[in-house]
C-alpha positions as CSV (number, residue, x, y, z in Angstrom):
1,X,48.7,-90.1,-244.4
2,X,46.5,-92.0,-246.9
3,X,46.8,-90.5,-250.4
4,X,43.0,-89.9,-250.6
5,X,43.3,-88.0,-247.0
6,X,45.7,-85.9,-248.5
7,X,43.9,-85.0,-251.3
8,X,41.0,-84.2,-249.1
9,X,42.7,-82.2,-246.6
10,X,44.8,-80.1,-249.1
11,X,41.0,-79.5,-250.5
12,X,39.9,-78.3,-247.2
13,X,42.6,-76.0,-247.2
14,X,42.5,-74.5,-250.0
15,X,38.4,-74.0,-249.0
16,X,39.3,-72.3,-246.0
17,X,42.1,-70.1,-247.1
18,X,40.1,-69.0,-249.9
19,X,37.0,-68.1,-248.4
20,X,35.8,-66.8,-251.2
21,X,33.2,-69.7,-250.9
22,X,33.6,-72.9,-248.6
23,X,32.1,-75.1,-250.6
24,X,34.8,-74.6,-253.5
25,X,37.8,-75.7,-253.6
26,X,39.8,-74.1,-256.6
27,X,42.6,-76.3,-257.9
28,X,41.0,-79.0,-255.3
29,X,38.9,-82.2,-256.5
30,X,35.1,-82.8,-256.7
31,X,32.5,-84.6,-258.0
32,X,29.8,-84.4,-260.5
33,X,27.4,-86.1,-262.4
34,X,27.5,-87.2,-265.9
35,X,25.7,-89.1,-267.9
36,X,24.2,-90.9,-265.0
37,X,27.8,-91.6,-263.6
38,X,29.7,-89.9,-261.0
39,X,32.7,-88.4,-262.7
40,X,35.6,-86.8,-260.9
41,X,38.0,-83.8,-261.4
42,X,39.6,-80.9,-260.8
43,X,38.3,-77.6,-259.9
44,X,40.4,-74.8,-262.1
45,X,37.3,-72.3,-261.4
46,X,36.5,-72.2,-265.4
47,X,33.0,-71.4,-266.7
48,X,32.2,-75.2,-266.7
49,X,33.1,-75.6,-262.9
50,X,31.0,-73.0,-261.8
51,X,28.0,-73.7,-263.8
52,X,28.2,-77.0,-262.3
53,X,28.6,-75.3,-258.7
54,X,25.8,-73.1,-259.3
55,X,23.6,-76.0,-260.8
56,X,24.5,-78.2,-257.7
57,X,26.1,-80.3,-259.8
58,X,29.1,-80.5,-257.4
59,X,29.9,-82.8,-254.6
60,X,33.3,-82.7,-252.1
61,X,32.5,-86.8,-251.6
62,X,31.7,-89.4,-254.1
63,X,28.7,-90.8,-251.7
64,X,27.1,-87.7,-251.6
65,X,27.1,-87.8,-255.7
66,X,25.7,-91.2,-255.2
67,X,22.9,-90.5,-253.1
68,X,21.6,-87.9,-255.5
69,X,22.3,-90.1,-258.4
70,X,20.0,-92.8,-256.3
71,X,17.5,-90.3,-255.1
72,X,13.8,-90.8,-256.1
73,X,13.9,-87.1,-256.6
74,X,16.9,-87.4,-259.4
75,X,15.2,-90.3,-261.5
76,X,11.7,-89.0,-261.2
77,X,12.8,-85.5,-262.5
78,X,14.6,-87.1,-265.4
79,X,12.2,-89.2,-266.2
80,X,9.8,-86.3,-266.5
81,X,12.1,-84.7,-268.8
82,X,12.3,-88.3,-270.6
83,X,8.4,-87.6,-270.9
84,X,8.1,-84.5,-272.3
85,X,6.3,-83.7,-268.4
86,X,8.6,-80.2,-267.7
87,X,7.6,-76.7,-267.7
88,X,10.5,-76.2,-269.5
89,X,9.4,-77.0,-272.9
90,X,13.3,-77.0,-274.1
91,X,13.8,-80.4,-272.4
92,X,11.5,-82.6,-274.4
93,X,12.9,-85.3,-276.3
94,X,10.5,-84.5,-279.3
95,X,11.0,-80.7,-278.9
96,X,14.3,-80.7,-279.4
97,X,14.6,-83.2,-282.5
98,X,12.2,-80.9,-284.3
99,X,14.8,-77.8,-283.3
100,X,17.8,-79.8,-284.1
101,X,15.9,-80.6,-287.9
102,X,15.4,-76.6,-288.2
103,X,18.2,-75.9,-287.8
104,X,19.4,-78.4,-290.3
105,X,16.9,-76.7,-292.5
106,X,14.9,-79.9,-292.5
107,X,11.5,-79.0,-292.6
């Protein structure tokens, strides 16, 4: 067996006999997205691997990281949040240098 077909079948494993959640595979490998890059690691089910699982940040395959990271739906969101365009008023650029020089006490 392949190294990268044992990896995913341990993975697959591990989902199953957990069943705490399918999708997760504790101590098992998946894929994010950072920075506009698909990175890959390990799932120790920390408070950074579930906030990416609950933000859907969190892929079993590499392609289906890609495909987001390719979507039209993934650059035209950030490119609203590049704009300032969001309901979430948090996300602008602008907005948050002007928070950042507050709290440097940069008026």
């Amino acid at each position: 067996m392949h190294a990268d077909d044992k990896e995913l079948f341990d993975a697959l494993v591990l989902a199953i006999i957990s069943r705490r959640d399918p999708m997760r595979k504790f101590k098992g490998i998946y894929f994010y997205i950072n920075n506009s890059r698909v990175e890959k690691t390990q799932d120790y089910g920390n408070d950074l691997d579930n906030e990416r699982y609950d933000l859907g940040n969190y892929f079993l395959f590499s392609d289906e990281a890609k495909q987001v990271l390719e979507s039209k739906e993934y650059k035209d969101f950030w490119s609203k949040v590049r704009d300032g365009k969001t309901k979430n008023r948090s996300w602008n650029y602008e907005n948050r240098q002007n928070l950042n020089l507050k709290w440097m006490g940069v008026k």
